[in-house]
ZAMARGU-4260 file (C-alpha; in steps of 0.2 Angstrom, whole numbers, plus 5000, padded with zeros to 4 digits):
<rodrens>
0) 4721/5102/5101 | 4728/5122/5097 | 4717/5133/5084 | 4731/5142/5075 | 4723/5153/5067
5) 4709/5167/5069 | 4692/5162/5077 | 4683/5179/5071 | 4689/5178/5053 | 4683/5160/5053
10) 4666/5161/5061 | 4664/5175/5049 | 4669/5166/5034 | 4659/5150/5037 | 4641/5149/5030
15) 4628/5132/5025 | 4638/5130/5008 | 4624/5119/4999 | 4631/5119/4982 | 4648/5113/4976
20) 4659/5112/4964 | 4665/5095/4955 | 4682/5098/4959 | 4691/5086/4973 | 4702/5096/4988
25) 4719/5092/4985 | 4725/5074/4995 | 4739/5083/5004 | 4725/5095/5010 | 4716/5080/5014
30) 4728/5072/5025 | 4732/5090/5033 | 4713/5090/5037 | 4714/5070/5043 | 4728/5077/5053
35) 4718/5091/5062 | 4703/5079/5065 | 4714/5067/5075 | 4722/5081/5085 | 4703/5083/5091
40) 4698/5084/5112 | 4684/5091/5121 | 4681/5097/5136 | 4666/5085/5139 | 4678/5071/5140
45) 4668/5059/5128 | 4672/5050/5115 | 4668/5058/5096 | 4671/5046/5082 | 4674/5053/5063
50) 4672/5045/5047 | 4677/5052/5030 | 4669/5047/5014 | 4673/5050/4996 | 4655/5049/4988
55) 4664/5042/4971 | 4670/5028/4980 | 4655/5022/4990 | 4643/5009/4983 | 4625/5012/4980
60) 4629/5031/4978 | 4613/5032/4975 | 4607/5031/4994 | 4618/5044/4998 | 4605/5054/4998
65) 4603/5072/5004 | 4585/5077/5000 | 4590/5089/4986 | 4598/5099/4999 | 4616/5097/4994
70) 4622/5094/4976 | 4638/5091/4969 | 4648/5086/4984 | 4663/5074/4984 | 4667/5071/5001
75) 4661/5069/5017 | 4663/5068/5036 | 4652/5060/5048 | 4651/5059/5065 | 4648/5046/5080
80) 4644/5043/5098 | 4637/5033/5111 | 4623/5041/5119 | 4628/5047/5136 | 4627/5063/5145
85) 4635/5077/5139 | 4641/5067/5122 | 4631/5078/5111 | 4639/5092/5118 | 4656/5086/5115
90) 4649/5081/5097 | 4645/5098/5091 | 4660/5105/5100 | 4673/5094/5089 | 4662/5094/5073
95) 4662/5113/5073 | 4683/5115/5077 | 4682/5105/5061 | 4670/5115/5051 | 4681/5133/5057
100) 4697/5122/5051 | 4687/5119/5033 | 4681/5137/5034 | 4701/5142/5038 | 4707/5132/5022
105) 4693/5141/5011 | 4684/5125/5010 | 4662/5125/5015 | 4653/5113/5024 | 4636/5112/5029
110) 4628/5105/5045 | 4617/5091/5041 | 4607/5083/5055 | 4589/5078/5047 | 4592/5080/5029
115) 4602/5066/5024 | 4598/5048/5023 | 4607/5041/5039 | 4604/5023/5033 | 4614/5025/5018
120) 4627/5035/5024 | 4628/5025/5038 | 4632/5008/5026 | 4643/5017/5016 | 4655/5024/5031
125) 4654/5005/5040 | 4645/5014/5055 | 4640/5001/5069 | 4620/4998/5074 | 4622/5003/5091
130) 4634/5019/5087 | 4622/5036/5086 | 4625/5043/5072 | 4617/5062/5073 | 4626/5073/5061
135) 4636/5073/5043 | 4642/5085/5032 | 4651/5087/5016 | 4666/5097/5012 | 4671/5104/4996
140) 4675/5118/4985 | 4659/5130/4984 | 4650/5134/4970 | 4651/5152/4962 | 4635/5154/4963
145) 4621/5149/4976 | 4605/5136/4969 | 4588/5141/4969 | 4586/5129/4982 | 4600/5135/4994
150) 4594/5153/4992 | 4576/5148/4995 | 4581/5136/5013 | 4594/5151/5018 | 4577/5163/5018
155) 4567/5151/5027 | 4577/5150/5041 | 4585/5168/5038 | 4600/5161/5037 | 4609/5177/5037
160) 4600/5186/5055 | 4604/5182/5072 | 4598/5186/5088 | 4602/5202/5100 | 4614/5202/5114
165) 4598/5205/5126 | 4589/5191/5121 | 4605/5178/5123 | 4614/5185/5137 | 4611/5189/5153
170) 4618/5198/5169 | 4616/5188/5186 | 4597/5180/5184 | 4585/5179/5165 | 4578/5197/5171
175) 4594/5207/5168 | 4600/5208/5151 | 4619/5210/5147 | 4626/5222/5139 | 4641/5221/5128
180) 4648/5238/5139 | 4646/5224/5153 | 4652/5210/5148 | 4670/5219/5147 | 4684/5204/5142
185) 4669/5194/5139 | 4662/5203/5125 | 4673/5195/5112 | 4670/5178/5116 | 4651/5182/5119
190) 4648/5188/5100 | 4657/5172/5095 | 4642/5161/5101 | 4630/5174/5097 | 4637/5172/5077
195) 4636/5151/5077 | 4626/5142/5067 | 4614/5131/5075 | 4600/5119/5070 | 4587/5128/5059
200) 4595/5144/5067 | 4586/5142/5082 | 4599/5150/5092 | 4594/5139/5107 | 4612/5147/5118
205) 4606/5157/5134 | 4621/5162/5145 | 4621/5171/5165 | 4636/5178/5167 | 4641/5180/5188
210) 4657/5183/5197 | 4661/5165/5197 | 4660/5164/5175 | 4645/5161/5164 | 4633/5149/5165
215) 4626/5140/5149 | 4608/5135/5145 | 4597/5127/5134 | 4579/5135/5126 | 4572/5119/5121
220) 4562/5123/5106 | 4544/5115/5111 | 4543/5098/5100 | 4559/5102/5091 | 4568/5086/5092
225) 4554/5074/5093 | 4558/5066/5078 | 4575/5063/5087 | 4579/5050/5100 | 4589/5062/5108
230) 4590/5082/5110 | 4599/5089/5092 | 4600/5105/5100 | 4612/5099/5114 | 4623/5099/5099
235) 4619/5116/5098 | 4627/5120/5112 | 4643/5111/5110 | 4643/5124/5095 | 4643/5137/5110
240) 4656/5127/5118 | 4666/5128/5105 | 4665/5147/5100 | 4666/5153/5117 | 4680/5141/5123
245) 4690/5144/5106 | 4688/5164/5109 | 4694/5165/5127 | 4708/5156/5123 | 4713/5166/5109
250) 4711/5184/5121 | 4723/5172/5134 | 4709/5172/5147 | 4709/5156/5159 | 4696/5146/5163
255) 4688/5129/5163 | 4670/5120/5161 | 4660/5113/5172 | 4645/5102/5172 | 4642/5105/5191
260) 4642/5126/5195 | 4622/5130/5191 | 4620/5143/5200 | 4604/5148/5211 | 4594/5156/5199
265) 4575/5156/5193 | 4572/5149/5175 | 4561/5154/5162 | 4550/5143/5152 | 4559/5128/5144
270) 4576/5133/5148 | 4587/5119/5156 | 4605/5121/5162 | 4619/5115/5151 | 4635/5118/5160
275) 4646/5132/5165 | 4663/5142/5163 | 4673/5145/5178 | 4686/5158/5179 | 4703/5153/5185
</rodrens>
C-alpha cells in the first residue's frame, strides 16, 4: 500500500461530515476508490474485510438506519473482522487510510460505530453471523451547509478541540511530559495522532517515547465500551497507527511495529499497552 499524497493536508481536511448531498460520486471515481481499498495492508497482519453499499440499491432501505445521525448519504463502506488480537487495530488502521484517501478526493465520511442499525446494514451488505462487524461509514458529497443535528453532536463531543502535547505524549515514563522541542523528527508524526478523530473524541492515544522508538497505549475510558463485545477504542488506536505510521513514512524515517517491545515502565490508572514503533 503507498499514500501518494499528503498526510497533513488530509488529516486536516477530514471532519464527521454528517450531511450529504443527493448527488452520486462519479463510477470512475468509484472504481479508483475500489482500487485503493484492495491495495490495503496493515502492519497488524490481520485480515480486514470491506463491503460497499449503494443505499438506492439495497432492499428494506428502510433499516438502513442511522439514528437521525446521517441524512442524505448514497453510499457506503463497511468493514469486517474476525475477533482476534490486534484485529481491531488493524481495523481502524485500514478503515482510516481509507477515510484520508475520501478526504484526498474531497469526498466526507464519518465514522460510525454505535449509531447505525448493524442488523440492517449487516443484511444488506451479505455480512456473515460469525464476522464482527464494528464500524460503517458513508461516503459522499458534503452538504453546503451543516444540520442542526450535526452542529449540535459536533458541540457535544467538541468535535473541533484536541488534547495537549503533555497530556498524550510522554518522555521515558507517564511522569515526564514530551515536548514538541523534544520530540525532534518525531514531532511531525506525533501532531498527526494528536489531530485523529477517535470514538466520541476521547482521544484514548498515550505514547513513551525512548531511545529504542515510541511506545503506544490505551486509556480505557472507564465503562466505555460495555455495550461492545469488544474494546471500540482499540480501533482508536489503529487510528494512531495509521497517522503515525503514514507520517514517518512521508518524513522517510524507518521503522517498524511491534506487539512485543513494552518497555519497563510504571502505568497510570487504566492505561494498557498497545504496541510499539522501533526505530531501524
Amino acid at each position: 500500500m503507498k499514500i501518494d499524497f499528503s498526510v497533513e493536508e488530509a488529516v486536516q481536511k477530514r471532519y464527521s461530515v454528517r450531511n450529504y448531498q443527493k448527488q452520486e460520486v462519479d463510477t470512475n471515481l468509484k472504481h479508483e476508490i475500489e482500487a485503493f481499498v484492495g491495495s490495503l495492508e496493515n502492519p497488524f497482519g490481520k485480515k480486514v474485510n470491506f463491503h460497499f453499499l449503494e443505499s438506492k440499491e439495497a432492499q428494506n432501505q428502510q433499516k438502513l438506519g442511522t439514528y437521525g445521525v446521517i441524512t442524505g448519504a448514497e453510499q457506503y463502506i463497511g468493514t469486517t473482522i474476525q475477533l482476534e488480537p490486534m484485529s481491531l487495530e488493524a481495523l481502524g488502521y485500514e478503515m482510516e487510510a481509507v477515510i484520508l484517501y475520501l478526504a484526498h478526493l474531497g469526498l466526507g465520511t464519518c465514522w460510525l460505530g454505535g449509531t447505525f442499525n448493524r442488523k440492517g446494514f449487516a443484511n444488506a451488505m451479505n455480512i456473515g453471523e460469525n464476522d464482527i462487524f464494528p464500524i460503517v461509514t458513508p461516503y459522499g458529497y458534503p452538504a453546503p451547509k451543516k444540520h442542526i443535528k450535526e452542529t449540535m453532536m459536533r458541540k457535544m463531543i467538541q468535535a473541533d478541540q484536541r488534547r495537549e502535547w503533555s497530556s498524550l505524549f510522554f518522555k521515558s515514563d507517564f511522569q515526564t511530559p514530551l515536548s514538541k522541542e523534544e520530540a525532534n523528527e518525531l514531532a511531525f508524526a506525533l501532531e498527526m495522532v494528536r489531530l485523529g478523530p477517535s470514538a466520541s473524541n476521547k482521544q484514548p492515544w498515550r505514547i513513551v517515547v525512548t531511545e529504542q522508538g515510541c511506545h503506544f497505549y490505551e486509556y480505557k475510558e472507564p465503562n466505555y465500551s460495555d455495550r461492545f463485545a469488544y474494546d471500540i477504542q482499540r480501533i482508536d488506536m489503529g487510528i494512531a497507527a495509521a497517522h503515525f505510521d503514514f507520517a514517518v513514512k512521508e518524513k522517510m524515517m524507518q521503522g517498524a511495529f511491534h506487539t512485543e517491545s513494552e518497555p519497563d515502565i510504571t502505568l497510570p490508572e487504566n492505561v494498557e499497552y498497545a504496541f510499539s514503533w522501533i526505530k531501524e
